[in-house]
PALO-297050 format. One line per field, with one value per residue (C-alpha): x, y, z; chain; residue in three letters; residue number from 1. Coordinates in steps of 0.25 Angstrom, whole numbers, padded with zeros to 4 digits, always signed. Example, Ala and Ser with C-alpha at 12.3 -4.5 7.8 and 13.67 -1.06 7.14 Angstrom:
BEGIN
x: +0049  +0055
y: -0018  -0004
z: +0031  +0029
chain: A  A
resn: ala  ser
resi: 1  2
***
This chain:
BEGIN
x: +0000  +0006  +0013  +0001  -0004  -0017  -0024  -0039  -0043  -0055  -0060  -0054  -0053  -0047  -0036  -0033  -0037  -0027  -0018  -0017  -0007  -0017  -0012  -0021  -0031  -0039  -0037  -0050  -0060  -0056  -0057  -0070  -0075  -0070  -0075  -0091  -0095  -0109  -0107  -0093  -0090  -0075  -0069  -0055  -0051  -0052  -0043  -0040  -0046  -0060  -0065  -0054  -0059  -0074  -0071  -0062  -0073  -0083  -0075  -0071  -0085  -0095  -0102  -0100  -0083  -0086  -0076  -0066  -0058  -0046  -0044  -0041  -0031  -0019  -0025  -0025  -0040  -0038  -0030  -0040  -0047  -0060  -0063  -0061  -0074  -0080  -0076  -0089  -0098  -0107  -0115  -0108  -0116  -0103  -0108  -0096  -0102  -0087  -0094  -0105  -0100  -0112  -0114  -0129  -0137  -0145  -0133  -0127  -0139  -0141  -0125  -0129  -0142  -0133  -0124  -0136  -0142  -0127  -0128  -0141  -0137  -0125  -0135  -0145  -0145  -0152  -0165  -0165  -0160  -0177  -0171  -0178  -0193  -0202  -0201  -0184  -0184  -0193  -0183  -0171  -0175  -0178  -0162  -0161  -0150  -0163  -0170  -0177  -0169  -0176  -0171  -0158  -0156  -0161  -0153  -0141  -0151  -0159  -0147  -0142  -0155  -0157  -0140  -0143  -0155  -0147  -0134  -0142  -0132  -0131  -0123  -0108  -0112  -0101  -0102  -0091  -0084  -0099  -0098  -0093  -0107  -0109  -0096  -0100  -0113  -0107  -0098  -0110  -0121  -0131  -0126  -0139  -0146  -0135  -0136  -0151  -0148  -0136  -0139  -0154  -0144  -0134  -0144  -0153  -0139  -0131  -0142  -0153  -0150  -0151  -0144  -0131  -0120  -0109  -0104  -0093  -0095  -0083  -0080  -0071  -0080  -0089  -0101  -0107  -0116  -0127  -0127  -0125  -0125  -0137  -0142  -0130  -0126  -0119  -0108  -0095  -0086  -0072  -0065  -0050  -0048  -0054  -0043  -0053  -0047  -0037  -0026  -0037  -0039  -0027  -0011  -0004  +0010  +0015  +0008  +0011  +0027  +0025  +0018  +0030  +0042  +0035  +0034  +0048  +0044  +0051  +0057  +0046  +0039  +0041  +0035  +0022  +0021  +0022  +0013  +0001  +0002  -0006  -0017  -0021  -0033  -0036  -0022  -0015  -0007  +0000  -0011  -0008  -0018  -0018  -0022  -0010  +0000  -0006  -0004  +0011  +0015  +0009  +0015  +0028  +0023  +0018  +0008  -0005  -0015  -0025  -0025  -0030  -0042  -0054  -0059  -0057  -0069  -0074  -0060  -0057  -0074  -0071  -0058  -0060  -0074  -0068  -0067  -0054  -0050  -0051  -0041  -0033  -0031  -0029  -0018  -0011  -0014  -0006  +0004  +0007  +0000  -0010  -0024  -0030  -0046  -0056  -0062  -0075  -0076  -0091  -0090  -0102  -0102  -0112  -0103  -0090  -0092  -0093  -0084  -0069  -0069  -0078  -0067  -0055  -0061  -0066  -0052  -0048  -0057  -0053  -0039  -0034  -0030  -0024  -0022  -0008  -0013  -0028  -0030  -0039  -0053  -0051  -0062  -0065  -0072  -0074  -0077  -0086  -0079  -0074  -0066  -0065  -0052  -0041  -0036  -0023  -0024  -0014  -0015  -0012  +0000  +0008  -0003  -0015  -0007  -0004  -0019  -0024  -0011  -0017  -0032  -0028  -0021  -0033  -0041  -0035  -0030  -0017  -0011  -0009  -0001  -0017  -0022  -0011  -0015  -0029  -0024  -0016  -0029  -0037  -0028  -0024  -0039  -0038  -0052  -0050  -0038  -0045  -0057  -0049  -0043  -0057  -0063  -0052  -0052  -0066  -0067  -0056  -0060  -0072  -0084  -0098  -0098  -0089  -0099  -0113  -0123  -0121  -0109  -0112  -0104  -0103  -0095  -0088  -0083  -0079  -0070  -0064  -0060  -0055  -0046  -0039  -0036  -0032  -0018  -0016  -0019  -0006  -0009  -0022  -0034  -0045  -0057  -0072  -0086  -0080  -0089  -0086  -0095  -0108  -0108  -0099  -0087  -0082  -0069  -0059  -0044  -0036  -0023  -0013  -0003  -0006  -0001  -0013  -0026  -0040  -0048  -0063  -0072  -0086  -0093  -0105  -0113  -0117  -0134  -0142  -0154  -0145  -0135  -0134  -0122  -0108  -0104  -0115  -0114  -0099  -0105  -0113  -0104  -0095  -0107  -0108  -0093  -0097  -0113  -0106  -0093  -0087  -0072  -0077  -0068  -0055  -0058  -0059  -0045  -0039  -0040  -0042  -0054  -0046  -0038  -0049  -0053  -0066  -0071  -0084  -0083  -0094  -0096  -0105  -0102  -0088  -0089  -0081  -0081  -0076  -0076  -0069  -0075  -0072  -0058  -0063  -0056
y: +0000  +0014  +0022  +0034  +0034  +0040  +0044  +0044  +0034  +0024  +0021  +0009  +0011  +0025  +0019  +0009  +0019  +0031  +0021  +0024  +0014  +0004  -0008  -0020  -0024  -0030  -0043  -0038  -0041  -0058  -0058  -0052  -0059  -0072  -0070  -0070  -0061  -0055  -0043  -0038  -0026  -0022  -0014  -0005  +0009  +0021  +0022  +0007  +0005  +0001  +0012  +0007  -0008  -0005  +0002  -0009  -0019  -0011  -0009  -0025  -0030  -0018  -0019  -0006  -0011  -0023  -0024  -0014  -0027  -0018  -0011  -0024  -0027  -0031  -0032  -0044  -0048  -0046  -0058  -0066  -0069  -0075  -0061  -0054  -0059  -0052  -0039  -0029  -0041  -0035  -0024  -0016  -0007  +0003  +0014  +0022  +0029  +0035  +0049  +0049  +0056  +0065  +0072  +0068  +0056  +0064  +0068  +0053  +0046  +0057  +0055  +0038  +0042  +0050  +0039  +0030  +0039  +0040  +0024  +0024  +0036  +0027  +0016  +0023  +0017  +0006  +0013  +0013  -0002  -0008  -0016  -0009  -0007  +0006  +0003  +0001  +0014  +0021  +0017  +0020  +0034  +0035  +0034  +0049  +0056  +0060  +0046  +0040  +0031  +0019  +0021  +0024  +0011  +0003  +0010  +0000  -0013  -0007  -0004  -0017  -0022  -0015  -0018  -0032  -0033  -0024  -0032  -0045  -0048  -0045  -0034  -0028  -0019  -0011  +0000  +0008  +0015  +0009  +0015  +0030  +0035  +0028  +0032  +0048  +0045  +0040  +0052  +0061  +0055  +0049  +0035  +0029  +0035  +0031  +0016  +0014  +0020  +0011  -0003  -0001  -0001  -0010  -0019  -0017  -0018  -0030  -0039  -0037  -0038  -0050  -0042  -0041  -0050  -0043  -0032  -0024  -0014  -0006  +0003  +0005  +0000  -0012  -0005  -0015  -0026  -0019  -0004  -0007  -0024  -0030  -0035  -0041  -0053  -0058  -0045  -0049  -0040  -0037  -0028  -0025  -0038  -0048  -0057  -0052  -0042  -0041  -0034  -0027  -0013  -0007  -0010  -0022  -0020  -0027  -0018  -0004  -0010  -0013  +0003  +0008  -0001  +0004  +0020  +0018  +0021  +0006  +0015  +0020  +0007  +0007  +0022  +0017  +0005  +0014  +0025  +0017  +0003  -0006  -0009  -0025  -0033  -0045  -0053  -0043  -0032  -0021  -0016  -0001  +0011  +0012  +0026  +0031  +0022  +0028  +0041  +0038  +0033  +0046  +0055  +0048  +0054  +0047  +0054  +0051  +0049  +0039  +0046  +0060  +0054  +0056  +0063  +0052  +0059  +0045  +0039  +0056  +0056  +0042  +0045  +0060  +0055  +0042  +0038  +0038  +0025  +0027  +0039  +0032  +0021  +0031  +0039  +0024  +0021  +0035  +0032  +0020  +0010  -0003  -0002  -0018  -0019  -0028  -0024  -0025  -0022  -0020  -0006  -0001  +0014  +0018  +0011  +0019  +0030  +0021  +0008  +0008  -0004  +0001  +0014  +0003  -0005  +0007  +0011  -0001  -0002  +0012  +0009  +0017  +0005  -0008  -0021  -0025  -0036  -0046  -0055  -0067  -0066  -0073  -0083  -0090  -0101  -0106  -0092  -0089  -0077  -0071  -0059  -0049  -0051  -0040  -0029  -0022  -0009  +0002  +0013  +0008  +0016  +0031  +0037  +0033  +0039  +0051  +0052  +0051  +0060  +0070  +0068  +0069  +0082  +0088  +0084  +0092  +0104  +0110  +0113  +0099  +0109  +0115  +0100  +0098  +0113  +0107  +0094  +0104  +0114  +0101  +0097  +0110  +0115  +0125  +0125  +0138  +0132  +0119  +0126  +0132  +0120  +0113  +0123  +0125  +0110  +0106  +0117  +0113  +0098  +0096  +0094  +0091  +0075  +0078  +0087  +0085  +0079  +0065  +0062  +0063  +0075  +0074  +0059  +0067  +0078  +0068  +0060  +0072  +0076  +0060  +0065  +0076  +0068  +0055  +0060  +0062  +0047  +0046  +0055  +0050  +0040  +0045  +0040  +0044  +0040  +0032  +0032  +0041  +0049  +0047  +0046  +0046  +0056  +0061  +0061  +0059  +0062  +0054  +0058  +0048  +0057  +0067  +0077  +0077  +0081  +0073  +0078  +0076  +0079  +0080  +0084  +0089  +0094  +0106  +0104  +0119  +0112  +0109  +0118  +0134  +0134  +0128  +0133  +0126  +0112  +0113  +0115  +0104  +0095  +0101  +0098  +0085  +0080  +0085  +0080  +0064  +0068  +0062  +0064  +0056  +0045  +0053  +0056  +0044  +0041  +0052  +0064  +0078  +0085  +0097  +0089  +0085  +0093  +0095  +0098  +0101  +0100  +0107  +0104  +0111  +0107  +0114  +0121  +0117  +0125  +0116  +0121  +0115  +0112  +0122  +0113  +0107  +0111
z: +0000  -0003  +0011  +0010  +0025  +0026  +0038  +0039  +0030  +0034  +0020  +0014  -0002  +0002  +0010  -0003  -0014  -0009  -0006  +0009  +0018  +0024  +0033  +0026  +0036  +0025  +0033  +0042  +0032  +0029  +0045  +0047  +0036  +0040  +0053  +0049  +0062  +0057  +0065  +0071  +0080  +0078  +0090  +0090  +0092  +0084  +0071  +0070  +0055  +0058  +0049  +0037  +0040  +0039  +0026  +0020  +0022  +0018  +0005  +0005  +0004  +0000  -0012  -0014  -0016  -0025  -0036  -0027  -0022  -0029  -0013  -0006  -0017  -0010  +0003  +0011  +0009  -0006  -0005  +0001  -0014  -0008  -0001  -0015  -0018  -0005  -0008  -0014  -0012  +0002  +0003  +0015  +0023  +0030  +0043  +0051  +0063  +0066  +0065  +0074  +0084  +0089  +0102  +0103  +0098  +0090  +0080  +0082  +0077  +0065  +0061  +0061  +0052  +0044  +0043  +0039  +0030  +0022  +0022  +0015  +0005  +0000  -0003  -0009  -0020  -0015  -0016  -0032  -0029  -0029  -0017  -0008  -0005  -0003  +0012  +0011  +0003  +0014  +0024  +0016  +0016  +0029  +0033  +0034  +0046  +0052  +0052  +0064  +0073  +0068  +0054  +0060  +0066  +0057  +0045  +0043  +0044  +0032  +0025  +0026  +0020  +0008  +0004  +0007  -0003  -0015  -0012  -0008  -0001  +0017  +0022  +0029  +0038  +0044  +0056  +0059  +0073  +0077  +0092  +0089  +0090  +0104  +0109  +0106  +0112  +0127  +0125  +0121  +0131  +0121  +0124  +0127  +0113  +0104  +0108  +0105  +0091  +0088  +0095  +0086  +0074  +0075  +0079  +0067  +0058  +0064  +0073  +0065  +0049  +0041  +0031  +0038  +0032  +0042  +0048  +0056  +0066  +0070  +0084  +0094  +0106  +0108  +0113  +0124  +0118  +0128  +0120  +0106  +0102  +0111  +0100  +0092  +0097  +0084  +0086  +0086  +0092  +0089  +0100  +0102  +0112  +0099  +0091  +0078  +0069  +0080  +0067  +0058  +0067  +0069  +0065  +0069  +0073  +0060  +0052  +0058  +0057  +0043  +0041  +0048  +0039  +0027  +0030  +0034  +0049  +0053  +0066  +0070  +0075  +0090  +0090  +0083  +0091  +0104  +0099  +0090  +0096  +0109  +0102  +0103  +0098  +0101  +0101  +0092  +0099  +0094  +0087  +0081  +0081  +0065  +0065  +0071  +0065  +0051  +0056  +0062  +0047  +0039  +0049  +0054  +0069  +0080  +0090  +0094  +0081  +0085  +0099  +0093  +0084  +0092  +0103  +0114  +0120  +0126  +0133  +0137  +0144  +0149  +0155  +0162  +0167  +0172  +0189  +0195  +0192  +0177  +0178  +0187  +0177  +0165  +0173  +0173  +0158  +0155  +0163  +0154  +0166  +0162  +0167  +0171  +0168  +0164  +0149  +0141  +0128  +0127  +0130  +0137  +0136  +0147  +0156  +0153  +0163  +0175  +0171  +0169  +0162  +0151  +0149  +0148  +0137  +0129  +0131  +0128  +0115  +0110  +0110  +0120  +0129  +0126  +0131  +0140  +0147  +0146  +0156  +0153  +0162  +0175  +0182  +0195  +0192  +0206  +0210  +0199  +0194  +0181  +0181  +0168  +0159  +0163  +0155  +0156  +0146  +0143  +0134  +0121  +0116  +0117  +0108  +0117  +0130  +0124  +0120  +0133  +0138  +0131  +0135  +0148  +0147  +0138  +0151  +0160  +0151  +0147  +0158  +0168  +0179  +0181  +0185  +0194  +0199  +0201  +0211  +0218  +0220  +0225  +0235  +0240  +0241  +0231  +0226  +0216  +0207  +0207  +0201  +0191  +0185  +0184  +0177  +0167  +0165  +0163  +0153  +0147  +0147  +0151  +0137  +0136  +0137  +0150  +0157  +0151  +0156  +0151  +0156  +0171  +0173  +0187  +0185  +0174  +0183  +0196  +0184  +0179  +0191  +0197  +0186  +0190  +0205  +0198  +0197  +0213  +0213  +0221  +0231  +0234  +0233  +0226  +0225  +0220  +0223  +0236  +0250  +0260  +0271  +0267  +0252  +0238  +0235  +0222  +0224  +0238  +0237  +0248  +0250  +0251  +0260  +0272  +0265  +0256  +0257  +0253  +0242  +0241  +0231  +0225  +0211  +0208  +0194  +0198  +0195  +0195  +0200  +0214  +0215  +0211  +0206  +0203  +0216  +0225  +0218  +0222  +0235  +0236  +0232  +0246  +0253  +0247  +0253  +0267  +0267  +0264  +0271  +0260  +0269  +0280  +0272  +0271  +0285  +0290  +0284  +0293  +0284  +0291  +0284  +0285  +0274  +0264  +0253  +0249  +0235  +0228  +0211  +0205  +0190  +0179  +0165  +0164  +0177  +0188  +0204  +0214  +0228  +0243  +0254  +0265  +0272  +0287  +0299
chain: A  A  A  A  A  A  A  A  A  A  A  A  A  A  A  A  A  A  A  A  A  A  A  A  A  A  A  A  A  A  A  A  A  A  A  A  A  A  A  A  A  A  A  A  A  A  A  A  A  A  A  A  A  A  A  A  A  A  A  A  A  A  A  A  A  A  A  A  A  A  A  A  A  A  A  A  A  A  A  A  A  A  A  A  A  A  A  A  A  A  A  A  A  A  A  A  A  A  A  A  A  A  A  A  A  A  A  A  A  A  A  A  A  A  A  A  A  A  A  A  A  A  A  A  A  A  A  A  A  A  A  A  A  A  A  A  A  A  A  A  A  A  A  A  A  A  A  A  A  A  A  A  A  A  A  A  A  A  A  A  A  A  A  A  A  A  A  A  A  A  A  A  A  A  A  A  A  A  A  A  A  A  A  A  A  A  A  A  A  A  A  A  A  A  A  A  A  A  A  A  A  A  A  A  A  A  A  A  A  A  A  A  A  A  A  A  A  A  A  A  A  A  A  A  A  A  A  A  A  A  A  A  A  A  A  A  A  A  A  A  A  A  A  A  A  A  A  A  A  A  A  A  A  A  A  A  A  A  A  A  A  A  A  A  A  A  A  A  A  A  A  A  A  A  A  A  A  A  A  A  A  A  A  A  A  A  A  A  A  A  A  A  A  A  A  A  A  A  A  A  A  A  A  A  A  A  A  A  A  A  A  A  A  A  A  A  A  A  A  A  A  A  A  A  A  A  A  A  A  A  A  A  A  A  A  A  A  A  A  A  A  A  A  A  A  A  A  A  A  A  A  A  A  A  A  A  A  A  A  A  A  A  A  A  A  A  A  A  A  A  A  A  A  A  A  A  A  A  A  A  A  A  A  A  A  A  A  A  A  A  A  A  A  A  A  A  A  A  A  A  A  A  A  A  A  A  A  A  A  A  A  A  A  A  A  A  A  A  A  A  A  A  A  A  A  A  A  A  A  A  A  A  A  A  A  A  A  A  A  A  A  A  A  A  A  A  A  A  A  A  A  A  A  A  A  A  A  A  A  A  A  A  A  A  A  A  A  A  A  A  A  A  A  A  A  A  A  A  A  A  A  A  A  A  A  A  A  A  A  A  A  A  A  A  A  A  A  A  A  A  A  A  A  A  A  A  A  A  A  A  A  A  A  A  A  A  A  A  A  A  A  A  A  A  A  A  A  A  A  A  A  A  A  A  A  A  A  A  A  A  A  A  A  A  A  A  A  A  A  A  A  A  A  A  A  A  A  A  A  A  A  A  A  A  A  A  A  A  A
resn: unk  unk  unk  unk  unk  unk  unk  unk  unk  unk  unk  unk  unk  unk  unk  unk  unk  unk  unk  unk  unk  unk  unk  unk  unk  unk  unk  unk  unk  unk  unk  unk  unk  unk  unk  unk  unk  unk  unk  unk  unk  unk  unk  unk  unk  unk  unk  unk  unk  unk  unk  unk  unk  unk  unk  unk  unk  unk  unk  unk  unk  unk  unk  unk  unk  unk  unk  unk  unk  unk  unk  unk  unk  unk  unk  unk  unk  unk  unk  unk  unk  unk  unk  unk  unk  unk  unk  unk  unk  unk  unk  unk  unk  unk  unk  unk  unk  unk  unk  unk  unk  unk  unk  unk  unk  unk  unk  unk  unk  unk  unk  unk  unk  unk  unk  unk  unk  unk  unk  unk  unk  unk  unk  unk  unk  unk  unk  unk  unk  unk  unk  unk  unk  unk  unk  unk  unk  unk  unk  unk  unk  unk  unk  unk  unk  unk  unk  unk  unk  unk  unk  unk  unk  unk  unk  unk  unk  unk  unk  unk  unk  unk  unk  unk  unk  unk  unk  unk  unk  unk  unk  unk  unk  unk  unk  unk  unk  unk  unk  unk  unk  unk  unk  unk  unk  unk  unk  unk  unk  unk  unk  unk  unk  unk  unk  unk  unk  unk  unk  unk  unk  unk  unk  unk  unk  unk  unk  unk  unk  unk  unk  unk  unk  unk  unk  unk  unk  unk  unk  unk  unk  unk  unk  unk  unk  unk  unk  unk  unk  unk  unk  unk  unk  unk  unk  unk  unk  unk  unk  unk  unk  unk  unk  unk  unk  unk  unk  unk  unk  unk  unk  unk  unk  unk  unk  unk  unk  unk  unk  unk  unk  unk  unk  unk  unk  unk  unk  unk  unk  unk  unk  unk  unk  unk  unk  unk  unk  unk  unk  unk  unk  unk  unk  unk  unk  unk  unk  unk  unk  unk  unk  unk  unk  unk  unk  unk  unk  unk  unk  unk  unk  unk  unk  unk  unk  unk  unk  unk  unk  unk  unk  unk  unk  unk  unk  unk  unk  unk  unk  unk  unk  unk  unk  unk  unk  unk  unk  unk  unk  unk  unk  unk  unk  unk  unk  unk  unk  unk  unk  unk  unk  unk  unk  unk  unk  unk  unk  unk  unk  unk  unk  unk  unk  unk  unk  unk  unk  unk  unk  unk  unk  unk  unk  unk  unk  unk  unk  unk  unk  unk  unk  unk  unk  unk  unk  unk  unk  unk  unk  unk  unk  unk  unk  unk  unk  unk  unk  unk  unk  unk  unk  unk  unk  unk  unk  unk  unk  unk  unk  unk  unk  unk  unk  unk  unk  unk  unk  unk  unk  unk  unk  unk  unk  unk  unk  unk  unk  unk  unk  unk  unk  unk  unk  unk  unk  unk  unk  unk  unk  unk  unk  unk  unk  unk  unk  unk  unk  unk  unk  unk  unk  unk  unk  unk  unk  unk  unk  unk  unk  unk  unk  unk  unk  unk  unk  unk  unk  unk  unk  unk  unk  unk  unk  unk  unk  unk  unk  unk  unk  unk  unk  unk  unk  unk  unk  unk  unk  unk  unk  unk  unk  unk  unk  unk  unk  unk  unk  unk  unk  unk  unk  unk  unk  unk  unk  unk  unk  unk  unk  unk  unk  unk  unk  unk  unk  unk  unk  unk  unk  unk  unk  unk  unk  unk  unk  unk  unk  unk  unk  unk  unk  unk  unk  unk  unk  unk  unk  unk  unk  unk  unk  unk  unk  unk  unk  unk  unk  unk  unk  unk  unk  unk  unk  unk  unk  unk  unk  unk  unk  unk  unk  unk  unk  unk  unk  unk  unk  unk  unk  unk  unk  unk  unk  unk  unk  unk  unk  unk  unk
resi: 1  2  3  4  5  6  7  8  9  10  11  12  13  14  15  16  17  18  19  20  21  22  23  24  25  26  27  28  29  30  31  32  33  34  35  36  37  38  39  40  41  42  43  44  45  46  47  48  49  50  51  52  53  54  55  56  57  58  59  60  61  62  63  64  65  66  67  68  69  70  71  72  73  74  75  76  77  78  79  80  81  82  83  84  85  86  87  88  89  90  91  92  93  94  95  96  97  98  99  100  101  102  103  104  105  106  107  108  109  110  111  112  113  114  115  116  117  118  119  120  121  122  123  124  125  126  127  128  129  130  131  132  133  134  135  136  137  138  139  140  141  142  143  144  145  146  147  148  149  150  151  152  153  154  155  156  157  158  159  160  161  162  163  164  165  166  167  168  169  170  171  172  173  174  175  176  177  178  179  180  181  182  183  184  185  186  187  188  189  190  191  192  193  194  195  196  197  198  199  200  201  202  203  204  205  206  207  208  209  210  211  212  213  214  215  216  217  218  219  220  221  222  223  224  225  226  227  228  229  230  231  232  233  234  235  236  237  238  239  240  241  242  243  244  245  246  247  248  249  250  251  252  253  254  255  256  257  258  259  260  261  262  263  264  265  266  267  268  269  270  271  272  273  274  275  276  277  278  279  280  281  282  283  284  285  286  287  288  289  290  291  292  293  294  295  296  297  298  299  300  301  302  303  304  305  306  307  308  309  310  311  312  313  314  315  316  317  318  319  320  321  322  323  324  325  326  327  328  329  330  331  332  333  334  335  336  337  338  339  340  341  342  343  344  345  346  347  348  349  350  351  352  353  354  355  356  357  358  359  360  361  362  363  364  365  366  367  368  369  370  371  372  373  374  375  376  377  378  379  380  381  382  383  384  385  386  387  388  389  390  391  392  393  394  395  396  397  398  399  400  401  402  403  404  405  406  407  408  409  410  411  412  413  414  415  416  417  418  419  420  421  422  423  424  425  426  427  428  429  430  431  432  433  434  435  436  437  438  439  440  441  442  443  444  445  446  447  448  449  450  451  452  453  454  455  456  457  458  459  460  461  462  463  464  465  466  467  468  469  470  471  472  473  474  475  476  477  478  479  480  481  482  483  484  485  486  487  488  489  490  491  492  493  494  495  496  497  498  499  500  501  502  503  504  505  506  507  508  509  510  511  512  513  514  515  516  517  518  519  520  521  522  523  524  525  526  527  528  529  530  531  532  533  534  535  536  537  538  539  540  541  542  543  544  545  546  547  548  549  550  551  552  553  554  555  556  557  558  559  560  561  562  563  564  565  566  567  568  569
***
């Protein structure tokens, strides 16, 4: 193949046409094919060649190919003579939902029936065909971005019919990045809606059509079986852990050498390998993140490529608003330490505020961790008990580090000397310079998926500030939503050293119907510590009053006042 590296192609005859480098993984479509799955999901991380995949086996079997073998010429499934006679013979039916990424449901599900609609225009001929009856044609028409949800739903199902009868032959179905629009959604808050909508239609398209032949579903996540598949039992799932098309995502190790030997970049292969490698699926390790060895050839650089392509909104919400034991943990993944966890890959996004296992496995899944150690899952047969399979995860290479290096910092702002100025403030009582650094910081930071009201602001806020502490982890235990007095604190400091003293805290949304103002809610959350005496544990633990500090955060939106409680004699 010629030496021109191009970056950003996903379509398959553009990449052969123009000549652009490509690392043959043609090798995918006889494995698929072979394996006669029905209906398969296909899990990795963003940038790894799904899109360029789903494009080559649309354009290897599509009808609309047929006589085009021409691009598969000296390609390894060209040499495989009996699929030559595959190539142009299905009617293929291709969907991306890569681009629905709406704040409301209301715009995702009208970028989806516009999506729909553009499938229905590029087969318009089918309704000059006489295939189709008054009562197909009626419905035909009805596919419009402003249809009913009902049509919506049941869009691909139809479409699949009416190509079937034309072709007389069943359909390939294939869906891309098929979890994107639910990912905006939890970030977004309209969770709940955006899973009628899809469940409805994937059952319609891949349960419930006897003019299916097969099909390919692609994503980063597997979306619990309880949200999205109830209903498609026959799924076969192919995550990051499964031995199944373990080389076809992604570069091998040969394969990036090879790249390297051949744009005279043979010296360089200890710098990729630090940089772009980690990744392992199913039994094959050293997986490369293709996106950024592409990059790495064309511009002869390494820094973070593949880190820098998306927002990472989700992992950024899951990470800030996480508990102190998920910081705690992320502070040791920087600092180049292993993190030990059960996973489950069915990833069930109402449960990713409250469980840290779900945040490592979409971790995990999105590439950002990888796998050091597994350990088999352990049973007591005598006891009658099984015990989940172990995990020992690590970020996955230099670029991903530096990515979260950088997240961190934009958390807290330019200037790191202002945090520390902020630990300082809380330990010394200095209630005005404490105020001033949160209020520079949640401007800064803070957004609308951070703050509003779907997020539970106030769990948001006591994450954010377990974060700021989570560094003084050697001075003292801290711990949230622990008894003490007669109730539940936010967050207690206990010093580890005399010298020190104790930190308590409590937040509060400030709500107009209970409180005036900012200014009272800080209040009542003072009033709070003394009415359950939530000191009475530090006390008991020979702590002077006189030596606990007390602190009322009050938070509105951006808006932050914290006050101290007047010091005990």
């Amino acid at each position: 193949m010629a030496r021109t590296v191009g970056i950003g192609y996903q379509n398959f005859e553009d990449v052969i046409t123009k000549q652009i480098f490509y690392i043959d993984k043609t090798h995918f479509i006889e494995e698929w094919w072979e394996n006669k799955d029905q209906v398969t999901l296909i899990t990795r991380p963003r940038r790894f060649g799904k899109t360029l995949n789903m494009s080559m086996l649309e354009q290897f079997f599509s009808k609309e190919y047929a006589g085009r073998g021409s691009l598969f010429e000296g390609l390894y499934i060209w040499e495989k003579e009996h699929y030559r006679e595959l190539q142009g013979s299905y009617p293929v039916l291709s969907l991306t939902f890569a681009n629905v990424k709406e704040t409301t449901y209301s715009n995702a599900k009208t970028r989806i029936c516009q999506i729909l609609t553009d499938l229905y225009g590029k087969n318009r001929y089918l309704l000059e065909s006489g295939f189709l009856t008054g009562v197909d044609k009626e419905f035909f028409q009805s596919v419009r971005p402003d249809m009913p949800e009902v049509v919506a739903t049941f869009a691909v199902h139809k479409m699949s019919e009416y190509l079937s009868r034309y072709y007389q032959k069943k359909v390939i179905i294939l869906l891309d990045e098929y979890d994107t629009p639910m990912q905006e959604a939890y970030v977004n808050g309209y969770w709940e809606e955006i899973v009628h909508f899809i469940r409805n239609m994937l059952n319609a398209a891949f349960k419930t059509n006897p003019f299916l032949e097969r099909a390919v579903l692609t994503g980063i996540t597997r979306v619990s079986k309880e949200s999205i598949f109830s209903d498609l039992n026959h799924l076969e799932v192919v995550t990051t852990t499964a031995d199944k098309y373990a080389c076809s995502f992604g570069f091998t190790e040969e394969e990036v050498y090879a790249a390297l030997d051949k744009f005279g970049l043979s010296s360089q292969k200890q710098e990729v390998k630090t940089w772009y490698d980690g990744f392992t699926f199913g039994k094959v390790s050293d997986i490369y993140n293709p996106w950024s060895v592409l990059n790495f050839l064309d511009k002869r650089k390494a820094k973070t490529y593949w880190a820098n392509t998306s927002s990472n909104s989700l992992v950024s919400k899951l990470i800030r608003e996480g508990n102190k034991n998920i910081k705690q943990a992320f502070e040791g993944l920087l600092k180049g330490e292993t993190l030990k966890t059960s996973i489950d890959e069915q990833i069930i996004y109402g449960q990713l505020g409250t469980d840290e296992q779900a945040i490592w496995s979409l971790l995990l899944a999105s590439g950002y961790l990888k796998v050091i150690r597994y350990e088999e899952m352990k049973a007591d047969y005598a006891a009658g008990l099984a015990y989940d399979p172990e995990y020992e995860l690590a970020l996955t290479n230099l670029e991903v580090r530096l990515m979260f290096q950088n997240m961190v910092q934009g958390w807290f702002g330019t200037s790191m000397s202002d945090y520390h100025e902020f630990l300082r403030a809380m330990a010394a009582g200095n209630v005005k310079d404490m105020n001033g650094y949160m209020n520079r910081i949640t401007l800064q930071s803070f957004s609308y998926f951070d703050t509003g009201k779907f997020c539970q602001p106030e769990r948001f806020y006591h994450g954010f500030v377990l974060g700021l502490v989570a560094s003084l982890s050697g001075r003292y235990r801290i711990t949230s939503n622990r008894e003490s007095g007669f109730g539940r604190y936010d967050v207690m400091l206990e010093p580890r050293s005399l010298e020190d003293a104790a930190v308590l805290m409590e937040f509060k949304v400030h709500d107009p119907e209970e409180e005036a103002s900012l200014a009272d809610t800080a209040e009542a959350a003072l009033a709070q510590i003394e009415e359950k005496n939530y000191a009475a544990s530090l006390i008991g633990k020979n702590i002077p009053e006189s030596r606990i500090h007390k602190y009322g955060f009050a938070f509105e939106g951006k808006k932050v006042l914290i006050k101290a409680g007047k010091p005990s004699a």
